[in-house]
C-alpha positions as CSV (number, residue, x, y, z in Angstrom):
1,X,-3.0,18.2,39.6
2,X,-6.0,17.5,37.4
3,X,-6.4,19.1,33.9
4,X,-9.3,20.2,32.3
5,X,-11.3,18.5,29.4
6,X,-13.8,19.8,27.4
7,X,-15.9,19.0,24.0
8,X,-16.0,22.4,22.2
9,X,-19.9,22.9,21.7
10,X,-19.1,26.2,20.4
11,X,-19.5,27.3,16.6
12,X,-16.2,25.7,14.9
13,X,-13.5,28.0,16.5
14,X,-10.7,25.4,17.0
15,X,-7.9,24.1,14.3
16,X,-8.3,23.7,10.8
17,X,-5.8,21.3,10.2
18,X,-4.6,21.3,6.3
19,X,-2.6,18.1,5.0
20,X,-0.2,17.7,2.2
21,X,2.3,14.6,1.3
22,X,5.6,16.2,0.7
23,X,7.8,12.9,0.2
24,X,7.3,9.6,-0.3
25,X,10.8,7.6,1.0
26,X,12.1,3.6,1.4
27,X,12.7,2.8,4.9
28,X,16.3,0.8,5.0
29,X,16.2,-0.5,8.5
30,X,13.4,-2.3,9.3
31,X,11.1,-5.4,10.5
32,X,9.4,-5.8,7.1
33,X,9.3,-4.0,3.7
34,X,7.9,-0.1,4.5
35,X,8.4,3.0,3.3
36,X,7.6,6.3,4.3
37,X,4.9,9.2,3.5
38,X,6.2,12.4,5.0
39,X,2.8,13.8,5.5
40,X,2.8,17.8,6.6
41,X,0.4,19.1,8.7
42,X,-0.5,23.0,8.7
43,X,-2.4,25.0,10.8
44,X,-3.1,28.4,9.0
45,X,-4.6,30.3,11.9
46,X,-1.4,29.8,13.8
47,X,-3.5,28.2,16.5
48,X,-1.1,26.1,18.8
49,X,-1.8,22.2,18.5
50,X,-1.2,20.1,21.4
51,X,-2.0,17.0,19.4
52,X,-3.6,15.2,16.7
53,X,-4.8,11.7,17.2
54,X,-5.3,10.8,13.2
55,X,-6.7,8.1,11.3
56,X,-5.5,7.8,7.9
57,X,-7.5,5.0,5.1
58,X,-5.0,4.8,2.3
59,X,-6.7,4.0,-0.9
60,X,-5.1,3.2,-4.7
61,X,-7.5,5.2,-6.9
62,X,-6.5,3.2,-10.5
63,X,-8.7,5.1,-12.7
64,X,-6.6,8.0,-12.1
65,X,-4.2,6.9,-14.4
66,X,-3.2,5.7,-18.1
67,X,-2.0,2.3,-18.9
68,X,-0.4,0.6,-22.0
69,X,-1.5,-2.3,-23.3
70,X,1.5,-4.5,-21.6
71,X,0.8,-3.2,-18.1
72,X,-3.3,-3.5,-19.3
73,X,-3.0,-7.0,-19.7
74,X,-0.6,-7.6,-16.2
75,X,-3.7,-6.0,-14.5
76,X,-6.6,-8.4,-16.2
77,X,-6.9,-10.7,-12.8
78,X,-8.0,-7.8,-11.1
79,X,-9.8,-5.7,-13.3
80,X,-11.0,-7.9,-16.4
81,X,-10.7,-6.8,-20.6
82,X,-10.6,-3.3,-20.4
83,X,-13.5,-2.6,-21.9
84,X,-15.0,-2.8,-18.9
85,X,-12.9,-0.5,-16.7
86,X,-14.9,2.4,-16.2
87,X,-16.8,0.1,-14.0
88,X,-14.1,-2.2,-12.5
89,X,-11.3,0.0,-11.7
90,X,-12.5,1.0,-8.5
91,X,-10.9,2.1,-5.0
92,X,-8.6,-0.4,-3.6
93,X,-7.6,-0.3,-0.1
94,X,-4.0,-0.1,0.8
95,X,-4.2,-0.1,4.7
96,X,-5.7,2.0,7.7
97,X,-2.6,4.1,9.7
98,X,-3.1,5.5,13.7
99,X,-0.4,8.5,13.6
100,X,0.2,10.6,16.4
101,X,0.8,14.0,15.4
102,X,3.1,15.7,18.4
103,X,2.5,19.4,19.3
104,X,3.3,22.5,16.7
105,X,2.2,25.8,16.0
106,X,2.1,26.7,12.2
107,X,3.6,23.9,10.5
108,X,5.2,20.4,10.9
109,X,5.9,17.1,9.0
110,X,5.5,13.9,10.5
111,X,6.5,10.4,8.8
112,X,4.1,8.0,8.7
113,X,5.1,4.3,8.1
114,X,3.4,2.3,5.4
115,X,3.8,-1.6,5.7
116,X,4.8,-2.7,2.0
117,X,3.8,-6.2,1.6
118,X,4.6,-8.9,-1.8
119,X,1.8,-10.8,-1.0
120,X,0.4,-10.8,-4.7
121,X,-2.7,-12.5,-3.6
122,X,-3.4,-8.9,-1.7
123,X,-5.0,-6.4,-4.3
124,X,-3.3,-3.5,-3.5
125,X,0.1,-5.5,-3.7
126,X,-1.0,-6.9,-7.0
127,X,-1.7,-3.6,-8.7
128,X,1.4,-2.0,-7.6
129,X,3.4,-4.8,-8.6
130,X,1.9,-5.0,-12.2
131,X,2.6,-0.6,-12.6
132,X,6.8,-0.6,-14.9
133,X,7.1,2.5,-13.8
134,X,5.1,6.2,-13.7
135,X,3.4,7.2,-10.7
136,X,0.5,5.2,-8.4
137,X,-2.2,7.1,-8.0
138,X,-2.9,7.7,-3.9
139,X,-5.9,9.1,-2.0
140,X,-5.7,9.6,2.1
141,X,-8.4,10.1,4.1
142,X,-8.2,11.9,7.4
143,X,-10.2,11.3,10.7
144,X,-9.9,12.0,13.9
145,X,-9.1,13.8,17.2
146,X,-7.6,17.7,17.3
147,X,-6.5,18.7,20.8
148,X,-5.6,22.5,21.4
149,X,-5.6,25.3,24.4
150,X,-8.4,27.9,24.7
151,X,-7.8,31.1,25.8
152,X,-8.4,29.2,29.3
153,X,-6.1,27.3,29.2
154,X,-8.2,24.5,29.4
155,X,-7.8,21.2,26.8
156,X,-10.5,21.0,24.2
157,X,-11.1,18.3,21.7
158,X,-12.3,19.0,18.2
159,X,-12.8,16.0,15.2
160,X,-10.9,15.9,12.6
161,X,-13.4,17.5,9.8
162,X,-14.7,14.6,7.8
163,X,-14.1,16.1,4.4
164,X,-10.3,16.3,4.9
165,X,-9.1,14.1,2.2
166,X,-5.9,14.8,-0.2
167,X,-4.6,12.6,-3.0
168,X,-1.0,11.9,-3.7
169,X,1.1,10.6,-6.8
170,X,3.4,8.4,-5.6
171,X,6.2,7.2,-7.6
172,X,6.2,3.6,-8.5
173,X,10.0,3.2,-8.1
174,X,9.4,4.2,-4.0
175,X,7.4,1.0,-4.0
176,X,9.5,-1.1,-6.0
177,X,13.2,0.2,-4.4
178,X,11.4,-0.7,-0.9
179,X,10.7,-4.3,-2.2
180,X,14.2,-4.9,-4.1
181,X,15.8,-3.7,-1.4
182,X,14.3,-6.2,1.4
183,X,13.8,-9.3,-1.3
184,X,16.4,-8.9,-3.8
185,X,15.5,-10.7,-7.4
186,X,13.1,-12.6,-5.4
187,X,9.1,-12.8,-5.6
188,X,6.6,-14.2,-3.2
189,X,3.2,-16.5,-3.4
190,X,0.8,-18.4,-1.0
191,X,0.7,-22.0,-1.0
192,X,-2.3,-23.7,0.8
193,X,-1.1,-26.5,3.7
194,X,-1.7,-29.3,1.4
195,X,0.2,-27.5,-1.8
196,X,3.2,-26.3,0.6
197,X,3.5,-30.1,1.8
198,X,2.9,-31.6,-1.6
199,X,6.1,-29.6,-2.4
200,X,8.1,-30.5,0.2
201,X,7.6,-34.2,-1.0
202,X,8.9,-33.2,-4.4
203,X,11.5,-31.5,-3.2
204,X,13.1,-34.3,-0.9
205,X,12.1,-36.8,-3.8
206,X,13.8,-35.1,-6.3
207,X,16.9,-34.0,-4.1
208,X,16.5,-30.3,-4.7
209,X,17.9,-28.0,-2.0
210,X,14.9,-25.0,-2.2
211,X,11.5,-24.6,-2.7
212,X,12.6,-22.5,-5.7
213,X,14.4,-25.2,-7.5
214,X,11.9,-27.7,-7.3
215,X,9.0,-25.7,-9.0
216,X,11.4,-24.6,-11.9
217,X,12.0,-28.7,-11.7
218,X,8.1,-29.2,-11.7
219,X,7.4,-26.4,-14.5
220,X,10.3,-28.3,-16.4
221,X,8.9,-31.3,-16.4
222,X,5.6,-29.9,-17.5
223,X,7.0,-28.4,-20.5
224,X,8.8,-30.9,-21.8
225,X,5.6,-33.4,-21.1
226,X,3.8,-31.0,-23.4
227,X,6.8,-30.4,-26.2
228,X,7.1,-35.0,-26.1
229,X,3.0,-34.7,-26.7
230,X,3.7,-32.2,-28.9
231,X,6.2,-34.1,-31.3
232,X,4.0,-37.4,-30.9
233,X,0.9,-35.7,-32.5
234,X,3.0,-34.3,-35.2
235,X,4.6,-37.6,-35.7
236,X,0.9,-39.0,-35.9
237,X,-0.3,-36.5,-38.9
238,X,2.7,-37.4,-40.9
């Protein structure tokens, strides 16, 4: 049994897909830090779907939103003094999703995944990480494939219009619940090869049983090097 393909080269008669973000959620059970975007997807014609193969860019739009000066300062690395942020405060890129949206006529909602990483050498990770509380401000982009049944009965294919875009206010505490939840009262950073075994060295030297303890060991002996130079110099005026 063979079935029927064919590019609509007529005007635009097919689905007009419309897309909203209902939810944003933490995923409990998984791999690796994620949450969830419960995206709906309408069709207002009440045109059957058969499927949609979509192509989401999620982007962090920060000059969407107002800072203080505590969270200003957090956010300096990426975006310098912020005089200057009508210039730097551009689109960050979050990630790129594939979602397969699964046959419907009128409306459905579909949960698309969204890998949260702690890597604060990543941009997006970085920004959300620096945000107390409030909401992130979100922008998706849709491409795409639309495949539906003409009168026919034979499959067509339609794109994804390009201008399909939405934006989304996500709460900050989705993000931050997700990353308690999977490193509790812990933080990550990236250590070059060299760094990481440097480390290890101190750590075995010093007896220490983590990574953890021998940097607060390695700070600690950096501040009190400074406080001894400290007293010295004052000991030197008098």
């Amino acid at each position: 049994m063979s079935l029927e393909v064919r590019l609509s080269e007529a005007p635009w008669t097919g689905p007009e897909p419309e897309f909203a973000v209902v939810a944003a959620r933490p995923v409990r059970y998984a791999a690796a830090p994620m949450l969830n975007l419960d995206l709906q997807v309408s069709e207002p014609s009440g045109r059957q779907v058969y499927m949609i193969a979509l192509h989401i860019q999620l982007m962090i739009e920060p000059a969407r939103r107002s800072y203080n000066d505590a969270t200003r300062t957090k956010l300096l690395e990426l975006f310098g003094e912020p005089e200057r942020w009508a210039v730097t405060t551009r689109s960050l890129v979050w990630t790129q999703l594939d979602v397969l949206v699964p046959a419907f006529t009128g409306t459905t909602t579909v949960a698309i995944p969204v890998a949260c990483s702690y890597d604060l050498e990543l941009a997006a990770a970085k920004y959300l990480y620096s945000l107390p509380d409030g909401m992130a401000p979100l922008a998706l982009h849709f491409n795409g494939t639309i495949y539906y049944r003409d009168e026919a009965g034979g499959l067509q294919m339609v794109l994804v219009p390009w201008n399909k875009s939405i934006d989304f206010r996500m709460p900050v505490s989705v993000w931050r619940e997700t990353i308690e939840h999977y490193y509790p009262g812990t933080g990550w950073a990236a250590f070059g090869a060299d760094t990481l075994a440097a480390l290890q060295r101190a750590k075995l030297d010093r007896g220490l049983a983590t990574l953890d303890a021998t940097v607060a060991a390695l700070l600690g002996e950096i501040e009190a090097g400074q406080t001894d130079e400290a007293d010295e110099a004052d000991e030197a005026d008098a």
